[in-house]
N, C-alpha and C positions, 0 to 999 in steps of 0.2 A: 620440524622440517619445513620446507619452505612452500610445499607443494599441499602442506595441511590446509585446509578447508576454514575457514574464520565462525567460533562458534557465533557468532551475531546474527553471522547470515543464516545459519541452519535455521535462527528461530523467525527467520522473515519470511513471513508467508507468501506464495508463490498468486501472484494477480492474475484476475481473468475478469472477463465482463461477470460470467453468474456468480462469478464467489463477493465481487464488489457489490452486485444487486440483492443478492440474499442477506450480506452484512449490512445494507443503507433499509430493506425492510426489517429485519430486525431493530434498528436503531428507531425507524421509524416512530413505531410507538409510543418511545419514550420522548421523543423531542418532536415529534409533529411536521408536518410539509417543511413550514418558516425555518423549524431549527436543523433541517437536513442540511447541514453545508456539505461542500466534498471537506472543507476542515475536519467538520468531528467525523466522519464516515473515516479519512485518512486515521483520525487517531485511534477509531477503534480497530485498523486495522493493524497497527503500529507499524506505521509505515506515513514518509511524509506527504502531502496533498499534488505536489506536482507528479508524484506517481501515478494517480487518479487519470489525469489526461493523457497518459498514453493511451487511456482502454476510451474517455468519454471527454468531449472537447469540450461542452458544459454541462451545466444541470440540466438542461431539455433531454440531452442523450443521455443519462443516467436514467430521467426519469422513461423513457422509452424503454430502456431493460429494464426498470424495473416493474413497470405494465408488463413485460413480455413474461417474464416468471410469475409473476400472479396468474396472468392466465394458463402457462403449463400448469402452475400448481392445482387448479382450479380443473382441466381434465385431464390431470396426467393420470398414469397409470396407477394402480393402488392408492390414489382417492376418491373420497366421494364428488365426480366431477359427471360431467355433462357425457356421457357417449357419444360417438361422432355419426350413430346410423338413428336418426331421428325415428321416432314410434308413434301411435296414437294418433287424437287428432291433431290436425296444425293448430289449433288453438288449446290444447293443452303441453304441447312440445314448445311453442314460444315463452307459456308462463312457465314452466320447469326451466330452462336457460334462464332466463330475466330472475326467477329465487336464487338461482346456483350464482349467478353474478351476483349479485347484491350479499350473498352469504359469505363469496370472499372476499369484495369490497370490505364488508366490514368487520373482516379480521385485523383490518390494517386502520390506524389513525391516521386519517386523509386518505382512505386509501382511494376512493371516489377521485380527486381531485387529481391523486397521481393518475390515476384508470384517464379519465377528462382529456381529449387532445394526444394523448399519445399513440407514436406509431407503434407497433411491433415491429421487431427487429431481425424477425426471421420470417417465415412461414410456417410456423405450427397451427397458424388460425385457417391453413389455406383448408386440408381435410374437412374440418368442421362447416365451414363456409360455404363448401361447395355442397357437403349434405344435405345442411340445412337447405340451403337454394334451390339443387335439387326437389327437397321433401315438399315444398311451398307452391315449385311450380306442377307439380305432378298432382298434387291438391288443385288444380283451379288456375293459378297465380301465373299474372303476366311476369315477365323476367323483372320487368320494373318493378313490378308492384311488389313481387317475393322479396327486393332488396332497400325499399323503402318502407313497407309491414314491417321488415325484421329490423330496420335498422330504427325504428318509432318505439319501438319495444326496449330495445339498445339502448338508447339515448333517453327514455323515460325511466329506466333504472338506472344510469348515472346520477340524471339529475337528482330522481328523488334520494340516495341514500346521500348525494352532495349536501342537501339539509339536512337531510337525519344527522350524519355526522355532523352537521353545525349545532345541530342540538341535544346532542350524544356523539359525542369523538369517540369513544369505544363504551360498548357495552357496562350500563353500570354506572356510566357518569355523565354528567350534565351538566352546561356551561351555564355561568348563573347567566342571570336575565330571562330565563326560561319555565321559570315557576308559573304555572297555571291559576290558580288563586289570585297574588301577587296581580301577572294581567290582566286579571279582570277585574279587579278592584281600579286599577289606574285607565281602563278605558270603561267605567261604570256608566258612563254619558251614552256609551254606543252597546246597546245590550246586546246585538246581535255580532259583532264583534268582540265583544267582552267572552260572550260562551261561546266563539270558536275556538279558542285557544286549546279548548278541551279537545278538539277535534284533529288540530291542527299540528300540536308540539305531544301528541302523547298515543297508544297507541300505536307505534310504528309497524307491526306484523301485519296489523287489519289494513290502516290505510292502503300497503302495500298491495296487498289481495284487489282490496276492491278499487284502486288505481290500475293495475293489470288488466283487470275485466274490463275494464270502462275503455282501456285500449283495444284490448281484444274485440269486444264488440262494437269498436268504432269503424277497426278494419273492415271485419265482417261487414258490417252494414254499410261501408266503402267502397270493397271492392264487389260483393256478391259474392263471397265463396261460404258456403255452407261446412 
């Protein structure tokens, strides 16, 4: 009949911005920031690439939703995600956000570098934002100070998981050139360089911890708020 439905189309999946951002992190993992084109994202959607740009004009705007669902995922509901009514002291409510960032940064390969510069694309971060802001200034904190504290906190857990992943893209694996031994052997001239390697490429849970603190109590002894 003429009015029948074309089985092709039944099997083509129906596009949106979160079904394309959810399919380009999954992919993510296996082919890394470099191998995200909208190419392979298109084919593992089966579907061709100029379909892509209806929903994202380039890869900047893809990678913008695709920060935007890591971060829902990160406090949506029914995970283990951040609460939007902050608790405790402000200096243990900063370092619980900055572990829960960095814990879904690196579910993702690259996922730092995707998180890096990107806007969100909604207002889902607005809630959270204003709690936290809230919680900081009612602690002590001048408006500025609560949004430049938190936002040092923020951007010191980008950067540092931006290396971890340079020297573990996902848990488990290690980009050569990173052997500990190996560097110390070839900067054997500079011993105190030689044994930071130890320090430096290994150990990433401690580092973290005690990179936190040394934020934490820089504020502190910044701003004056106890």
């Amino acid at each position: 009949m003429a009015d029948e439905k074309n089985p092709k189309d039944a099997k083509k999946p129906k596009l949106d911005k979160a079904h394309v951002a959810d399919t380009a992190l999954d992919l993510l993992n296996d082919v890394g920031l470099e191998g995200l084109t909208l190419r392979a994202i298109a084919k593992e959607l089966n579907v061709q690439a100029p379909a892509l740009y209806w929903h994202f004009k380039n890869k900047q705007a893809l990678l913008d939703e695709m920060a935007t669902v890591m971060f829902r995922r990160m406090v949506g509901a029914g995970e283990a995600g951040v609460a939007h009514e902050p608790q405790g002291s402000w200096q243990e409510w900063l370092m619980l956000g900055s572990r829960q960032l960095r814990a879904t940064l690196l579910r993702y390969r690259d996922g730092a570098r995707v998180f890096s510069g990107s806007q969100f694309t909604g207002t889902d971060h607005g809630p959270g934002m204003e709690a936290n802001l809230r919680f900081l200034t009612e602690a002590g904190f001048g408006a500025d100070q609560a949004a430049w504290a938190s936002s040092t906190v923020w951007m010191f857990t980008l950067g540092f998981v931006t290396e971890e992943q340079g020297v573990q893209p996902l848990p488990g694996e290690r980009r050569p050139g990173y052997d500990v031994a190996e560097r110390a052997e070839m900067l054997a001239d500079y011993p105190l360089a030689a044994a930071a390697g130890e320090y430096l490429f290994t150990g990433f849970d401690e580092r973290f911890e005690e990179g936190l603190r040394l934020i934490v109590a820089g504020i502190e002894a910044r701003y004056g708020v106890r």
